[in-house]
N, C-alpha and C positions, 0 to 999 in steps of 0.2 A: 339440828336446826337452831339451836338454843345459841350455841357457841361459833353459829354461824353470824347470829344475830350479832352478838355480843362485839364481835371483830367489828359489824359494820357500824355499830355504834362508836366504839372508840377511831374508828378512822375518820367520819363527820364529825363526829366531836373532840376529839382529844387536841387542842392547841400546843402547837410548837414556836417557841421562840427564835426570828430570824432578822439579822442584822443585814441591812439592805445598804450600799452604798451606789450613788446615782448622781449624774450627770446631767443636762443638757435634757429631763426628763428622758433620761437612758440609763438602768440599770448598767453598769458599771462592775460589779461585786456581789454577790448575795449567800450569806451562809448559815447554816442551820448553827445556833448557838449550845446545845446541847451539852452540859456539864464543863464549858468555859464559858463564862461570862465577862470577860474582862478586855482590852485593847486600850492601845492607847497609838499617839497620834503623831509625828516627828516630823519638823522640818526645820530649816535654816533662816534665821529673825532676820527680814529684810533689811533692818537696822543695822543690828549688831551684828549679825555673820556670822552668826554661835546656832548652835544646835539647841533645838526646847524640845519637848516630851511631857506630853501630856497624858496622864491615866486613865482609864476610864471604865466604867463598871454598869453593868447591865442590871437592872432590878425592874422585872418585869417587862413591861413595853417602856421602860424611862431609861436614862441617862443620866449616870451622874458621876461628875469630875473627882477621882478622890484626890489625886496628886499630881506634882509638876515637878521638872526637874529640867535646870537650863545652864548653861555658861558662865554668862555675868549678866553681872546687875544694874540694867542701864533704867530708862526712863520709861514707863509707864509699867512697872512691874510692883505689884503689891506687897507691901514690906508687912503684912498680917494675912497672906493669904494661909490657911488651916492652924491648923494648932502646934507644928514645930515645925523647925526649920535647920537644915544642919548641910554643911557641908563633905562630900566624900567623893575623891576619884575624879576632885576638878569638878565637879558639880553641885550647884546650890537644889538641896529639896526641899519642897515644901510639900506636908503630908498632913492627910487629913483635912484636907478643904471640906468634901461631900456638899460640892453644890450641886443641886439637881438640874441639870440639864432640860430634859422633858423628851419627850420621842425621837425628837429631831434636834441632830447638830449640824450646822452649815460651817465648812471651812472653803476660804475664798486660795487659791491659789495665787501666786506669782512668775516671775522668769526665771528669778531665782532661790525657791523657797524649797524647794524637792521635798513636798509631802509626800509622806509613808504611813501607812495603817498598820501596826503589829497586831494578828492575831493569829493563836498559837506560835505554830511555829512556820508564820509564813508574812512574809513582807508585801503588802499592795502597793504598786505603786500609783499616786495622783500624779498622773504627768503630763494632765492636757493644762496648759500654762491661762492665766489669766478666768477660771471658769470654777463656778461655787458647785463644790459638792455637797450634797445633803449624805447625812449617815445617818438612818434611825431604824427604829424596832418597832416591829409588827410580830404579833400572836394570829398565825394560821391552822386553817383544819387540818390534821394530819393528811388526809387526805389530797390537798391542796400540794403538798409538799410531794408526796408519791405520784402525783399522776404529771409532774414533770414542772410544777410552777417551781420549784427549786430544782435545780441543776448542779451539782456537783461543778465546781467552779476549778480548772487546772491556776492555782497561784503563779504567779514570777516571784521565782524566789532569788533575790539579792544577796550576794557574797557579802 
């Protein structure tokens, strides 16, 4: 009885970290974060026409940007963003930013911008053109996650 209890207490109570990406108030993505914390974010600068990449790191239910890594160096790109900056492999980084984001990051789409979300080892695609994604983190009851509010999500994974 004791350890029957026991169970049903860590399943009401024990909190899991879940990374929700949404739409149109439409779930979209949603995955249990569990011993990866990390993604980050790729598309094509409407401007320049260069690839950016942006890092991103879960701490707790917040967000926060450690790093970027992009083509060239056009206009409105911060010439102090973190604490170095180095070039490798045709890509300017900049590392060690750690601004804090907060729960929620909204990224706005374009026509031609072909946003992508890396996490592990699976590619999301954003490819409804012209509409803001929210992507933030929510702490649920275990329970919440076992009785179906998380769903094993099948990824598109991109060559």
């Amino acid at each position: 009885m004791i350890i029957i209890l026991i169970l049903l207490c860590i399943l009401f109570f024990f909190p899991v970290t879940v990374l929700f990406i949404q739409s149109d108030n439409e779930i979209s993505y949603k995955f249990y974060t569990h011993n990866f914390n990390e993604f980050s974010i790729r598309w094509i600068h409407s401007v320049e026409l260069e690839e950016w990449e942006e890092f991103f790191e879960i701490e707790g239910t917040s967000i926060m940007l450690n790093s970027t890594r992009f083509k060239t160096f056009g206009a409105g790109v911060p010439s102090n963003a973190g604490t170095h900056s180095y070039l490798k492999d045709g890509w300017v980084y900049m590392i060690d930013i750690n601004r804090q984001i907060g729960d929620e990051l909204v990224i706005q789409t374009g026509n031609e911008t072909h946003h992508r979300v890396y996490f592990k080892d699976s590619i999301l695609e954003l490819n409804k053109v012209d509409t803001a994604y929210h992507i933030k983190v929510e702490q649920l009851k275990l329970i919440d996650m076992m009785s179906g509010y998380i769903k094993k999500i099948d990824f598109q994974i991109i060559p």
